[in-house]
C-alpha positions as a LaTeX table, in Angstrom:
\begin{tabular}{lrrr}
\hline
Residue & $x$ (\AA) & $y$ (\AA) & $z$ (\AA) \\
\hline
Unk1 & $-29.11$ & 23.42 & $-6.72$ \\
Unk2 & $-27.67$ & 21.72 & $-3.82$ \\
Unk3 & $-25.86$ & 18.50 & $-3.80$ \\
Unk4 & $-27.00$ & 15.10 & $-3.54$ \\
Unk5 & $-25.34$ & 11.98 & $-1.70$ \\
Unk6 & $-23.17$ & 9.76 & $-3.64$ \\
Unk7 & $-24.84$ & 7.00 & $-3.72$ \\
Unk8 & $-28.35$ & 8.57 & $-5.04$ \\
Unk9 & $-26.56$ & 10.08 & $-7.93$ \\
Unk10 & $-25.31$ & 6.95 & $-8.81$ \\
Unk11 & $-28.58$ & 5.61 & $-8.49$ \\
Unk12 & $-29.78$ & 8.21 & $-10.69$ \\
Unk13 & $-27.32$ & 8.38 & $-13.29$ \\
Unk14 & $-27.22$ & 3.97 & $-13.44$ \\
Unk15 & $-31.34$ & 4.15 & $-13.97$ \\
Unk16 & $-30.76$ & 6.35 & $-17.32$ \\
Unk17 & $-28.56$ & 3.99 & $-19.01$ \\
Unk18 & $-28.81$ & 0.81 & $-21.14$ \\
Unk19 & $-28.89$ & $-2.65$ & $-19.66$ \\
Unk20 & $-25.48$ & $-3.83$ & $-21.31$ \\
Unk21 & $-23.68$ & $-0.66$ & $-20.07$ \\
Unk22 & $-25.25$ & $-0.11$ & $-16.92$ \\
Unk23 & $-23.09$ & $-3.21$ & $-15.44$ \\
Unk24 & $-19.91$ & $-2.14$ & $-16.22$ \\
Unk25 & $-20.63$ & 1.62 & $-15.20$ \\
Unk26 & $-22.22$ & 0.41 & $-11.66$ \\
Unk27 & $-18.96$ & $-1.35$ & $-11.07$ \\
Unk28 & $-16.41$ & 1.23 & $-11.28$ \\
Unk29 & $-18.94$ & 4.41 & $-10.21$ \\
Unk30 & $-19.11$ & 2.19 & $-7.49$ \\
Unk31 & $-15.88$ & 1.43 & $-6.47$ \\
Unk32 & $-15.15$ & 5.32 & $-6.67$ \\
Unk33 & $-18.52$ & 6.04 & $-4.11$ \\
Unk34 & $-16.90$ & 3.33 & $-2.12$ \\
Unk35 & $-12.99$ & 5.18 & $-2.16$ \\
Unk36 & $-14.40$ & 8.73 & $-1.91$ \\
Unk37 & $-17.29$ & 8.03 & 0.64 \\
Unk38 & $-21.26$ & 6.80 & $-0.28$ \\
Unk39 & $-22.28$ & 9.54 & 2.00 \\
Unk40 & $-20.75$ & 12.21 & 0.48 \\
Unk41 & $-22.97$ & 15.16 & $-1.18$ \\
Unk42 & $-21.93$ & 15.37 & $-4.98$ \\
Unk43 & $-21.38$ & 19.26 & $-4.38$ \\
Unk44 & $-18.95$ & 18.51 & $-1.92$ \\
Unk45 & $-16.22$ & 16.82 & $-4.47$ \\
Unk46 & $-12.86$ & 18.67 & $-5.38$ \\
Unk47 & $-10.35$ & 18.38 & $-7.96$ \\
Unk48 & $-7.71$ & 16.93 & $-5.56$ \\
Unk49 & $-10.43$ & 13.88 & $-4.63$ \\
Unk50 & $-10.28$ & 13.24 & $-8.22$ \\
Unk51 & $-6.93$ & 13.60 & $-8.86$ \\
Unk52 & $-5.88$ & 11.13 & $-6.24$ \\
Unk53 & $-8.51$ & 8.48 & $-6.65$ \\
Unk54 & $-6.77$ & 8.21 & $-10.43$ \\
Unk55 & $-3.44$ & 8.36 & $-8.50$ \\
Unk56 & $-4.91$ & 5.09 & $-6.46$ \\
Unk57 & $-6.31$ & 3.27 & $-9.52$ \\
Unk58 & $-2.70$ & 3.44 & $-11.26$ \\
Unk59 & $-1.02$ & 2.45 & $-8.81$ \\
Unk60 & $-3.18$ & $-0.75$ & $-7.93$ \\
Unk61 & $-2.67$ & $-1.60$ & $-11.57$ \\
Unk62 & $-6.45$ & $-0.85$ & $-13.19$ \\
Unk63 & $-6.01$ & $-0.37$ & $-16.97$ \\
Unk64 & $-7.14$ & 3.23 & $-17.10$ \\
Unk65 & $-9.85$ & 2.78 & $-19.56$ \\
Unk66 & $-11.77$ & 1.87 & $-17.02$ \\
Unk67 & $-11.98$ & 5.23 & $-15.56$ \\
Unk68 & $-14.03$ & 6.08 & $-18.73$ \\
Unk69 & $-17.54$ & 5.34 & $-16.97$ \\
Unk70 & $-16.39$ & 7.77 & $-13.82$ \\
Unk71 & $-15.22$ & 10.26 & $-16.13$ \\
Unk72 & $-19.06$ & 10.50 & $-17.94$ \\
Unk73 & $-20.87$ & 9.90 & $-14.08$ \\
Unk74 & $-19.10$ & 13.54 & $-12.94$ \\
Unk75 & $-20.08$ & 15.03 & $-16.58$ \\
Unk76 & $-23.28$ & 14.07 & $-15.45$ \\
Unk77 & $-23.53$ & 15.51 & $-11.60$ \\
Unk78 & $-22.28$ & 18.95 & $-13.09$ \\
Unk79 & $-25.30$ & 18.54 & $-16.23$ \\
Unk80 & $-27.62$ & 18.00 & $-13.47$ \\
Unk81 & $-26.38$ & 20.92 & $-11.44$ \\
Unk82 & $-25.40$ & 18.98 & $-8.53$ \\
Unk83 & $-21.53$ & 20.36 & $-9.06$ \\
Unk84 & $-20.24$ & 23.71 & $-10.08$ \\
Unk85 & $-17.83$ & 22.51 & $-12.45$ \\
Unk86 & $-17.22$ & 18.89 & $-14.82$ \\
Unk87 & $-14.83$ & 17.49 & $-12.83$ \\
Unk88 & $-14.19$ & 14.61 & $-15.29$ \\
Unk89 & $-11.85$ & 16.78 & $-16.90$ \\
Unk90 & $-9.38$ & 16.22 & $-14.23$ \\
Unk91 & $-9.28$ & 12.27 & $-15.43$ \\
Unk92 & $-6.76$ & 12.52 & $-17.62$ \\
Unk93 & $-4.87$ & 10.51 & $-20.28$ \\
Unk94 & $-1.24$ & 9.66 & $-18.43$ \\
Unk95 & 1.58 & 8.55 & $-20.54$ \\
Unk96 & 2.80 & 4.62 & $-19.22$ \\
Unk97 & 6.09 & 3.49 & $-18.74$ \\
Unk98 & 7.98 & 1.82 & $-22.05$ \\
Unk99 & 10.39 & $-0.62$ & $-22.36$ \\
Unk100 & 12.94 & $-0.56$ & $-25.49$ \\
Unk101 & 10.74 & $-2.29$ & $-27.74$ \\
Unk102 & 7.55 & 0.63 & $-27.66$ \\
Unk103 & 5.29 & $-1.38$ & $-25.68$ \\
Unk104 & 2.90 & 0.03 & $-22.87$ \\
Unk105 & 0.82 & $-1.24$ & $-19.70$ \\
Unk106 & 1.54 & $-2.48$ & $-16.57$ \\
Unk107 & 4.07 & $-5.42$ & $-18.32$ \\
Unk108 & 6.47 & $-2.70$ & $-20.04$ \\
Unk109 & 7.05 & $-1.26$ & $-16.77$ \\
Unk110 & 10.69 & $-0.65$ & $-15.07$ \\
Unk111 & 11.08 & $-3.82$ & $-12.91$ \\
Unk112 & 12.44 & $-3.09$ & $-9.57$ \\
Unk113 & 16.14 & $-3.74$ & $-8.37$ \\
Unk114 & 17.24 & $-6.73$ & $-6.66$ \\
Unk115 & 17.79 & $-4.41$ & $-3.70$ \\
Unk116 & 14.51 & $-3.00$ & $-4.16$ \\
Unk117 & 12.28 & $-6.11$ & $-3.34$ \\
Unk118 & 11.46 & $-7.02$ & 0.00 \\
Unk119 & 11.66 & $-10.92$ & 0.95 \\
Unk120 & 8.56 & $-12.15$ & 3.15 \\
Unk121 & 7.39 & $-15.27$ & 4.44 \\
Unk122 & 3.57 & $-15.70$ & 3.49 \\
Unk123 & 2.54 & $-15.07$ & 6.65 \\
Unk124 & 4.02 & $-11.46$ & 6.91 \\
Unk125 & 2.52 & $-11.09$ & 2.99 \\
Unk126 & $-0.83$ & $-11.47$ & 4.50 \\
Unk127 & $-0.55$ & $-9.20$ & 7.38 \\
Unk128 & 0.49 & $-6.17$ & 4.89 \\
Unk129 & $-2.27$ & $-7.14$ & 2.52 \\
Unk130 & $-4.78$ & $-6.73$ & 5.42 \\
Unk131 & $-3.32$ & $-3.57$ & 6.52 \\
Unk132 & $-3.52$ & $-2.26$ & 3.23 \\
Unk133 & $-7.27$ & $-3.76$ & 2.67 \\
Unk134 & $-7.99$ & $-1.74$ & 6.26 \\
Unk135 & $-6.81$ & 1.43 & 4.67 \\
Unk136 & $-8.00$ & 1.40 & 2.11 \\
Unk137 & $-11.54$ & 0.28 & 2.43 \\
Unk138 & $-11.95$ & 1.72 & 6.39 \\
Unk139 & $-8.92$ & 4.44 & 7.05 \\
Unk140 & $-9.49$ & 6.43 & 3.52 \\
Unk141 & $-13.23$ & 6.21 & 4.00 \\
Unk142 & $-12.86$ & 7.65 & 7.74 \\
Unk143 & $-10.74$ & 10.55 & 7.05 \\
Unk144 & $-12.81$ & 11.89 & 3.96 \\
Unk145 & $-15.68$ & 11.93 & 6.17 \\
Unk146 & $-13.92$ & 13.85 & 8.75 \\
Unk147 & $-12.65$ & 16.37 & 6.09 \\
Unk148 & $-16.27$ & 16.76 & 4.62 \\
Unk149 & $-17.55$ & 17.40 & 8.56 \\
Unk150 & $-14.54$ & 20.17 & 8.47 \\
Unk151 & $-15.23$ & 21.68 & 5.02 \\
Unk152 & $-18.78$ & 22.83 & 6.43 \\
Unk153 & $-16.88$ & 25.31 & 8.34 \\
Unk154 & $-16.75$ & 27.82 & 5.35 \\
Unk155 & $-13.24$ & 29.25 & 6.12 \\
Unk156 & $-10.97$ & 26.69 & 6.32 \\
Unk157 & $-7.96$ & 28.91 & 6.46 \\
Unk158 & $-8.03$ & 28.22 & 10.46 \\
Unk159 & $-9.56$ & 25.17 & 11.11 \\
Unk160 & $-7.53$ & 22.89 & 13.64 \\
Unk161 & $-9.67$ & 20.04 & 12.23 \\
Unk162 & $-9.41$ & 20.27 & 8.56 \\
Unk163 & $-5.48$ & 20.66 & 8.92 \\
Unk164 & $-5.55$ & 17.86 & 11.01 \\
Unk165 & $-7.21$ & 15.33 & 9.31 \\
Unk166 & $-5.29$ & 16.48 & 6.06 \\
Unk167 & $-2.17$ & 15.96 & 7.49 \\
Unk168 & $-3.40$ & 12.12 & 8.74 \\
Unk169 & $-4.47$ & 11.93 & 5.21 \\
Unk170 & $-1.18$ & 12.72 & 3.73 \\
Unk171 & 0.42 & 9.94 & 6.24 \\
Unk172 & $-2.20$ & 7.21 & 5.27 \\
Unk173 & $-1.58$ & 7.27 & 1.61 \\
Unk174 & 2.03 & 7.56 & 1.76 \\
Unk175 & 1.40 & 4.02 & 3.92 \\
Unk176 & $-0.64$ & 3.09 & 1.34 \\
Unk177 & 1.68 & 3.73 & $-0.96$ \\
Unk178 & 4.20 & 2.21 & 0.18 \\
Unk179 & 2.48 & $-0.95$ & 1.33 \\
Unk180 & 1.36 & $-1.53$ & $-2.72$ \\
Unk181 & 5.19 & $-0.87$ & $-3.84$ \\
Unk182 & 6.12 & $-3.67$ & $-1.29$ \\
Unk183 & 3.06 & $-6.25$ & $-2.39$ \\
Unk184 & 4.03 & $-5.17$ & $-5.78$ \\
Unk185 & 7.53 & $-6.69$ & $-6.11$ \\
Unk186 & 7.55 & $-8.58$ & $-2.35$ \\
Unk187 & 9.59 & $-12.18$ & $-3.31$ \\
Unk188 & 7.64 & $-14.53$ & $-0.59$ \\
Unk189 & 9.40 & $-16.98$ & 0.46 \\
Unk190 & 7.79 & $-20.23$ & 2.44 \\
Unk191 & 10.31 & $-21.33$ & 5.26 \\
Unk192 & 9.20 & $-25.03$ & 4.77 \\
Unk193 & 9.92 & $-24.81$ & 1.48 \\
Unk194 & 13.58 & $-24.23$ & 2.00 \\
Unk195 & 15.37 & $-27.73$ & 2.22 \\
Unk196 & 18.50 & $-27.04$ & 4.01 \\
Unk197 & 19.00 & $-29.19$ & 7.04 \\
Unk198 & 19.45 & $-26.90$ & 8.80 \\
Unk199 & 23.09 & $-26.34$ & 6.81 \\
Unk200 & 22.39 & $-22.82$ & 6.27 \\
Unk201 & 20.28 & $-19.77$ & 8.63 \\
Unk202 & 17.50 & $-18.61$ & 5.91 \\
Unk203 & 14.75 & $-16.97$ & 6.13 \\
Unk204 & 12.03 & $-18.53$ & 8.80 \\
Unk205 & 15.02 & $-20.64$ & 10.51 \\
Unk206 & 15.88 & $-20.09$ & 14.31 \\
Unk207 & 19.48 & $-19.10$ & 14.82 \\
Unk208 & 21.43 & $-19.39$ & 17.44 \\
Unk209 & 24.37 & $-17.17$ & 18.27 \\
Unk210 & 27.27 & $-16.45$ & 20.77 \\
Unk211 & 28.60 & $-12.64$ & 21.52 \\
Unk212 & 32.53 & $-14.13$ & 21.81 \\
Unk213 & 33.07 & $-10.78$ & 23.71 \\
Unk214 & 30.74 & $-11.97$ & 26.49 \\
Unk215 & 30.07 & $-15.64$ & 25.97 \\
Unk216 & 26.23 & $-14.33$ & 25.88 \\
Unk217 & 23.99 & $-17.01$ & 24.40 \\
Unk218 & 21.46 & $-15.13$ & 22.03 \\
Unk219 & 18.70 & $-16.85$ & 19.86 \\
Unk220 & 16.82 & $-15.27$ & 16.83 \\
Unk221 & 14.51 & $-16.05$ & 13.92 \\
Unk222 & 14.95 & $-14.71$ & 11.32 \\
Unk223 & 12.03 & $-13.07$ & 9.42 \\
Unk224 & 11.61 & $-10.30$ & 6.49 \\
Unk225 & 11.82 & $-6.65$ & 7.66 \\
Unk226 & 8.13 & $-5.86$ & 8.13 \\
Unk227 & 7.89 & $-9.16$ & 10.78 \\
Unk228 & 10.66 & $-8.01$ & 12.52 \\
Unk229 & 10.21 & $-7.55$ & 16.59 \\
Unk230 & 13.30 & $-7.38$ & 18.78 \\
Unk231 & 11.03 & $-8.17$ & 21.98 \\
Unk232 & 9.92 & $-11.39$ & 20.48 \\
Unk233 & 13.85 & $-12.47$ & 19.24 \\
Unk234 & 12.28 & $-11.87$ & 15.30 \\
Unk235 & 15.29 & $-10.52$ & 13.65 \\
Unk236 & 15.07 & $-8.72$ & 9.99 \\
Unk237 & 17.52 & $-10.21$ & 7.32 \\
Unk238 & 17.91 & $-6.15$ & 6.49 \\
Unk239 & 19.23 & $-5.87$ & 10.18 \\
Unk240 & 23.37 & $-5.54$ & 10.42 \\
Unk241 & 22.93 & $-9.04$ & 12.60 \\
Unk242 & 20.45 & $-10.03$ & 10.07 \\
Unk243 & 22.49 & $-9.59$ & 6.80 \\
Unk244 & 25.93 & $-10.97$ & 8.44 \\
Unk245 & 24.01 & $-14.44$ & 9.50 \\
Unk246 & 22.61 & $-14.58$ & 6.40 \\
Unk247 & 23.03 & $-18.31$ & 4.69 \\
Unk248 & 25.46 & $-18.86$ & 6.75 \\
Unk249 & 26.39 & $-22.48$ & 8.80 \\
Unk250 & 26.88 & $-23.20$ & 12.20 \\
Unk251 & 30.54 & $-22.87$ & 13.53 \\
Unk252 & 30.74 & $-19.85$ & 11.00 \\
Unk253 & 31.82 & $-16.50$ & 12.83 \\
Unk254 & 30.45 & $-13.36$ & 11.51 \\
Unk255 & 32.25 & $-10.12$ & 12.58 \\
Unk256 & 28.81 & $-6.73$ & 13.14 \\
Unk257 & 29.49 & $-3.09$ & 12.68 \\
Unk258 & 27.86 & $-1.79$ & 16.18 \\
Unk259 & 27.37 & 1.72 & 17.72 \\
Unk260 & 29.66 & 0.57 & 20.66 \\
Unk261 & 32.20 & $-0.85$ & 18.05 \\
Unk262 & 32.75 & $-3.95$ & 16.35 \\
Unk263 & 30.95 & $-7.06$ & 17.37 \\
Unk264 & 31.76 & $-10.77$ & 16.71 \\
Unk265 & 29.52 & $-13.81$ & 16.60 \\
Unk266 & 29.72 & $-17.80$ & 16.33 \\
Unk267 & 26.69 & $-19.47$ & 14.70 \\
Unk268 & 26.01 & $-22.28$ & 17.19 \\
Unk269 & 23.28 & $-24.19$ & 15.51 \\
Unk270 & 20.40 & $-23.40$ & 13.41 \\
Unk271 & 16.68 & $-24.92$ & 14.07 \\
Unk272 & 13.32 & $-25.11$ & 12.34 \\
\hline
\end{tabular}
């Protein structure tokens, strides 16, 4: 029997069951039809599809129980002979991170090192979160359609297409991946928060420096490493520049490590 689209199997499958379990199942079958596709035909699922949308829900943080109403939906394409195989036996139980004391979940996880976590202002928070919401809910979408259009070639040993759009695959969800380790343990900090007087360049504040080898005037603001653009004078605290200016006052001299050879500065004011 040949497949059916996502979303009509979901239809199906949500019409069988009982009132008080038919909300919680239409919520995360959903947000799986969503991830993988709506127009998808059930017979047209793999093991790796699976295997990665568990990937994604762990990684955004989703207790795993809830992958318990997904895991019955695919026993049920495969019942009604809409899939070759159960593929809800490639959800599986993954052991969670512990702390010393035995505990489990999200909270008894590692936490990251100071020199993992990224400092942001809000406004370059919200620009990752959208990129990652555009990924995820357009990007991921896109490229699984594009696969499904290449997997109707039969042999995809040779197909320009197929490798293609699995390659682009591989580079959007190592974006994605990174993009929800950074939101993850980002430190946001709001510029007009900081109270400094302008004493100190921190992050947000407008810097401005002198090269004492050529008496060049150069002006910067500093910003978190995902805002930075040299074009527009938005300098990274991660930069060499960056880290040297770094709380520092005006009349302060920092001395920069430079391809051409050492490079000294003056802070001549700082402005917000």
């Amino acid at each position: 029997m040949p497949g059916v689209p996502l979303t009509e199997a979901m239809s199906r499958y949500l019409s069988d069951l009982a009132p008080a379990e038919r909300a919680r199942a239409q919520a995360e079958i959903g947000r799986f039809v969503r991830w993988i596709g709506q127009t998808v035909p059930t017979d047209r699922l793999t093991p790796d599809d699976i295997e990665r949308y568990q990937d994604y829900t762990e990684k955004t943080g989703l207790d795993p129980q809830r992958l318990e109403p997904l895991k019955a939906f695919l026993a049920y394409l495969h019942r009604q002979g809409w899939h070759e195989a159960n593929l809800g036996r490639f959800i599986k139980a993954r052991r969670t991170a512990r702390r010393a004391t035995g505990k489990t979940g999200p909270a008894a996880a590692t936490p990251p090192r100071e020199d993992e976590v990224m400092v942001l202002t809000p406004e370059g928070y919200a620009a990752l979160q959208k990129e990652l919401e555009y990924l995820v809910t357009v990007k991921r979408p896109e490229i699984a359609r594009i696969l499904y259009e290449a997997r109707l070639d039969k042999d995809i040993r040779e197909n320009a297409p197929y490798d293609a759009a699995k390659h682009h695959q591989a580079e959007v969800e190592a974006r994605i991946r990174y993009l929800e380790r950074v939101l993850a343990t980002a430190r946001v900090v709001d510029p007009r928060s900081v109270e400094t007087n302008g004493e100190r360049a921190t992050l947000g504040a407008r810097v401005v420096l002198r090269d004492l080898t050529t008496g060049e005037e150069l002006v910067y603001t500093l910003v978190g490493p995902t805002e930075a653009n040299p074009l527009e004078g938005r300098l990274s605290v991660a930069s060499p520049v960056g880290r040297a200016i770094l709380d520092r006052r005006p009349g302060e001299e920092v001395e920069v490590e430079a391809p051409a050879g050492r490079v000294r500065f003056r802070i001549e004011r700082i402005e917000r």
